[in-house]
C-alpha positions in Angstrom: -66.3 -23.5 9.4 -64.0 -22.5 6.5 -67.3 -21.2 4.3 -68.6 -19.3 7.6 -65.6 -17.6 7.9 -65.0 -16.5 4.2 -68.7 -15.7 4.2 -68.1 -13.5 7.1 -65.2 -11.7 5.7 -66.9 -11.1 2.8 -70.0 -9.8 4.3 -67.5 -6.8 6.0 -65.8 -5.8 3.1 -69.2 -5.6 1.0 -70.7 -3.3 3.9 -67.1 -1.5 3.7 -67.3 2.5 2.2 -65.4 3.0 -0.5 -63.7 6.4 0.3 -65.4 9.3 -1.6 -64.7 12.9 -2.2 -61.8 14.9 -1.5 -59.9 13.1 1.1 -56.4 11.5 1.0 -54.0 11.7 -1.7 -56.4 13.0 -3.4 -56.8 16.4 -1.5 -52.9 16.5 -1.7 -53.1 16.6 -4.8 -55.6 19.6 -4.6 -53.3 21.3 -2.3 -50.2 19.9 -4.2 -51.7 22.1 -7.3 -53.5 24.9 -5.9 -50.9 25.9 -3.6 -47.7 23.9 -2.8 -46.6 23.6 -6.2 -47.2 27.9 -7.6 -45.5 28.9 -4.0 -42.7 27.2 -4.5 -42.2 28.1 -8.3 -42.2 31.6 -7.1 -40.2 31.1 -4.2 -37.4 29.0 -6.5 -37.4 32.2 -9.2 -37.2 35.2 -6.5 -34.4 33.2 -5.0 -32.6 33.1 -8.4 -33.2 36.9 -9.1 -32.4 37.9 -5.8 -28.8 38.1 -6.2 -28.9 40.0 -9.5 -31.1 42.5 -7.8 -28.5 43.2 -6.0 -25.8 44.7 -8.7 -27.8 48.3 -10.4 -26.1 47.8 -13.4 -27.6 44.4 -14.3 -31.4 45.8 -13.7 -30.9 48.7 -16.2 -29.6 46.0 -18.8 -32.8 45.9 -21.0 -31.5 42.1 -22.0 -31.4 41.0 -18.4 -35.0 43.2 -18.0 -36.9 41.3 -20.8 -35.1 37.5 -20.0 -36.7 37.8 -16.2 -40.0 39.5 -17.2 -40.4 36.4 -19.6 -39.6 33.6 -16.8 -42.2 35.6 -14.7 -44.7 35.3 -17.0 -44.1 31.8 -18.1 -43.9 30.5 -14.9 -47.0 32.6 -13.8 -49.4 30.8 -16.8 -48.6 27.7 -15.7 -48.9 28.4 -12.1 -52.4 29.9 -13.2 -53.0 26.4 -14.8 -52.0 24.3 -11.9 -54.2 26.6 -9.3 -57.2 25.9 -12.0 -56.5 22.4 -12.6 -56.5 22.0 -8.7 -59.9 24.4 -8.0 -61.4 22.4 -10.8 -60.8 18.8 -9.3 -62.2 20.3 -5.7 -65.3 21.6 -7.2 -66.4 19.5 -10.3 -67.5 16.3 -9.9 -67.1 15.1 -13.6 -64.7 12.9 -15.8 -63.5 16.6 -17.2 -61.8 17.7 -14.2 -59.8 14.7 -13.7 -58.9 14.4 -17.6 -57.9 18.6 -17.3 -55.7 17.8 -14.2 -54.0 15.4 -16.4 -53.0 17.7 -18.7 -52.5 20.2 -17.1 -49.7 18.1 -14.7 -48.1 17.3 -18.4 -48.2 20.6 -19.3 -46.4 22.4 -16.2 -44.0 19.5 -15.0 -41.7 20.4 -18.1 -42.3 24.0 -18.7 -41.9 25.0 -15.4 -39.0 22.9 -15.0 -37.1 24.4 -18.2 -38.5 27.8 -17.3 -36.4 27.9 -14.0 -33.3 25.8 -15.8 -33.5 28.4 -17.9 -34.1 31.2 -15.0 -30.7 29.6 -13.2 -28.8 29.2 -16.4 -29.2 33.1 -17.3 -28.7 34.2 -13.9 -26.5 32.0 -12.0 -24.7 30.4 -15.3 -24.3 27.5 -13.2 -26.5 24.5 -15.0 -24.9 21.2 -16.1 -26.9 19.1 -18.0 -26.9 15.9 -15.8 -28.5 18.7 -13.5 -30.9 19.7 -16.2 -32.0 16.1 -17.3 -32.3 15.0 -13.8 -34.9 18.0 -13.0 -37.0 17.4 -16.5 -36.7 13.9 -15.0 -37.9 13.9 -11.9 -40.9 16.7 -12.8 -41.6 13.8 -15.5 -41.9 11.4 -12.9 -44.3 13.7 -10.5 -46.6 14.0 -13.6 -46.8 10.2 -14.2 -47.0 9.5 -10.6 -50.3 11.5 -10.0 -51.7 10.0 -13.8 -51.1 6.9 -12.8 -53.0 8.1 -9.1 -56.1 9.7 -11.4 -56.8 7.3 -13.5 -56.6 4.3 -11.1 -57.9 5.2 -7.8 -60.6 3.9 -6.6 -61.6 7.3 -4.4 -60.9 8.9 -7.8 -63.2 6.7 -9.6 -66.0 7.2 -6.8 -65.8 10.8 -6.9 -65.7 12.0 -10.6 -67.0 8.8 -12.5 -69.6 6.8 -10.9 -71.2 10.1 -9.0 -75.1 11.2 -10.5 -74.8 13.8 -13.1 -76.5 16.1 -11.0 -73.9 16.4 -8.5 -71.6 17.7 -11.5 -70.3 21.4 -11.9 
């Protein structure tokens, strides 16, 4: 009885799918980069300049002109590199994707998350640094979370490592 029963639950779990493609925390991930993520950079800094907009002397200030077109544009390369690392895992089926997701989440936890402490601090002049380490912190965190999610998932390893190379691109 005992061996008829183990042989029977082993017999499910072998006939079990292992989940594959996009699905799960994987496709939040997708949508975590490619749109979650660059929306809410960009709603974070036109909160921040929005009340400096607001006085007509500040926006003539050439300081205050070049300081904001430089969080802009940080924060828009890095936004660029999340919405690519995010196309990239949704359409390429290969090891490269998932190792370019990787670093690209290493690469704009922290610099988005200075660029706006540095956004609020020149604006606002309201950032203490418990605040500040606590942000680089917690972006830190995000980034290890979904490493630790790429490089151990078993839907991850399906999709991008154990597919045939021609279903790469």
């Amino acid at each position: 009885m005992w061996q008829t029963d183990e042989l029977a639950l082993a017999k499910r779990m072998s006939t079990r799918a292992e989940p594959v493609g996009i699905g799960g925390w994987l496709a939040l991930l997708v949508v975590w980069m490619v749109v979650l993520r660059p929306v809410a950079g960009v709603y974070m800094l036109n909160q921040l300049q929005a009340g400096s907009l607001a006085d007509p002397i500040i926006i003539e200030n050439s300081s205050w002109l070049i300081n904001t077109s430089t969080f802009w544009i940080i924060f828009l390369f890095v936004a660029a590199l999340s919405i690519y690392g995010g196309l990239r895992l949704w359409r390429d089926r290969s090891p490269a994707a998932v190792t370019t997701a990787i670093v690209i989440q290493w690469i704009y936890s922290p610099v988005a998350a200075v660029d706006l402490l540095i956004a609020r601090e020149f604006l606002e002049g309201q950032v203490t640094w418990p605040n500040a380490v606590t942000t680089v912190g917690i972006n830190l965190a995000i980034a290890a979370v979904w490493t630790a999610y790429l490089k151990r998932s078993r839907r991850v390893r399906k999709t991008y490592f154990e597919q045939p190379a021609c279903q790469g691109t």
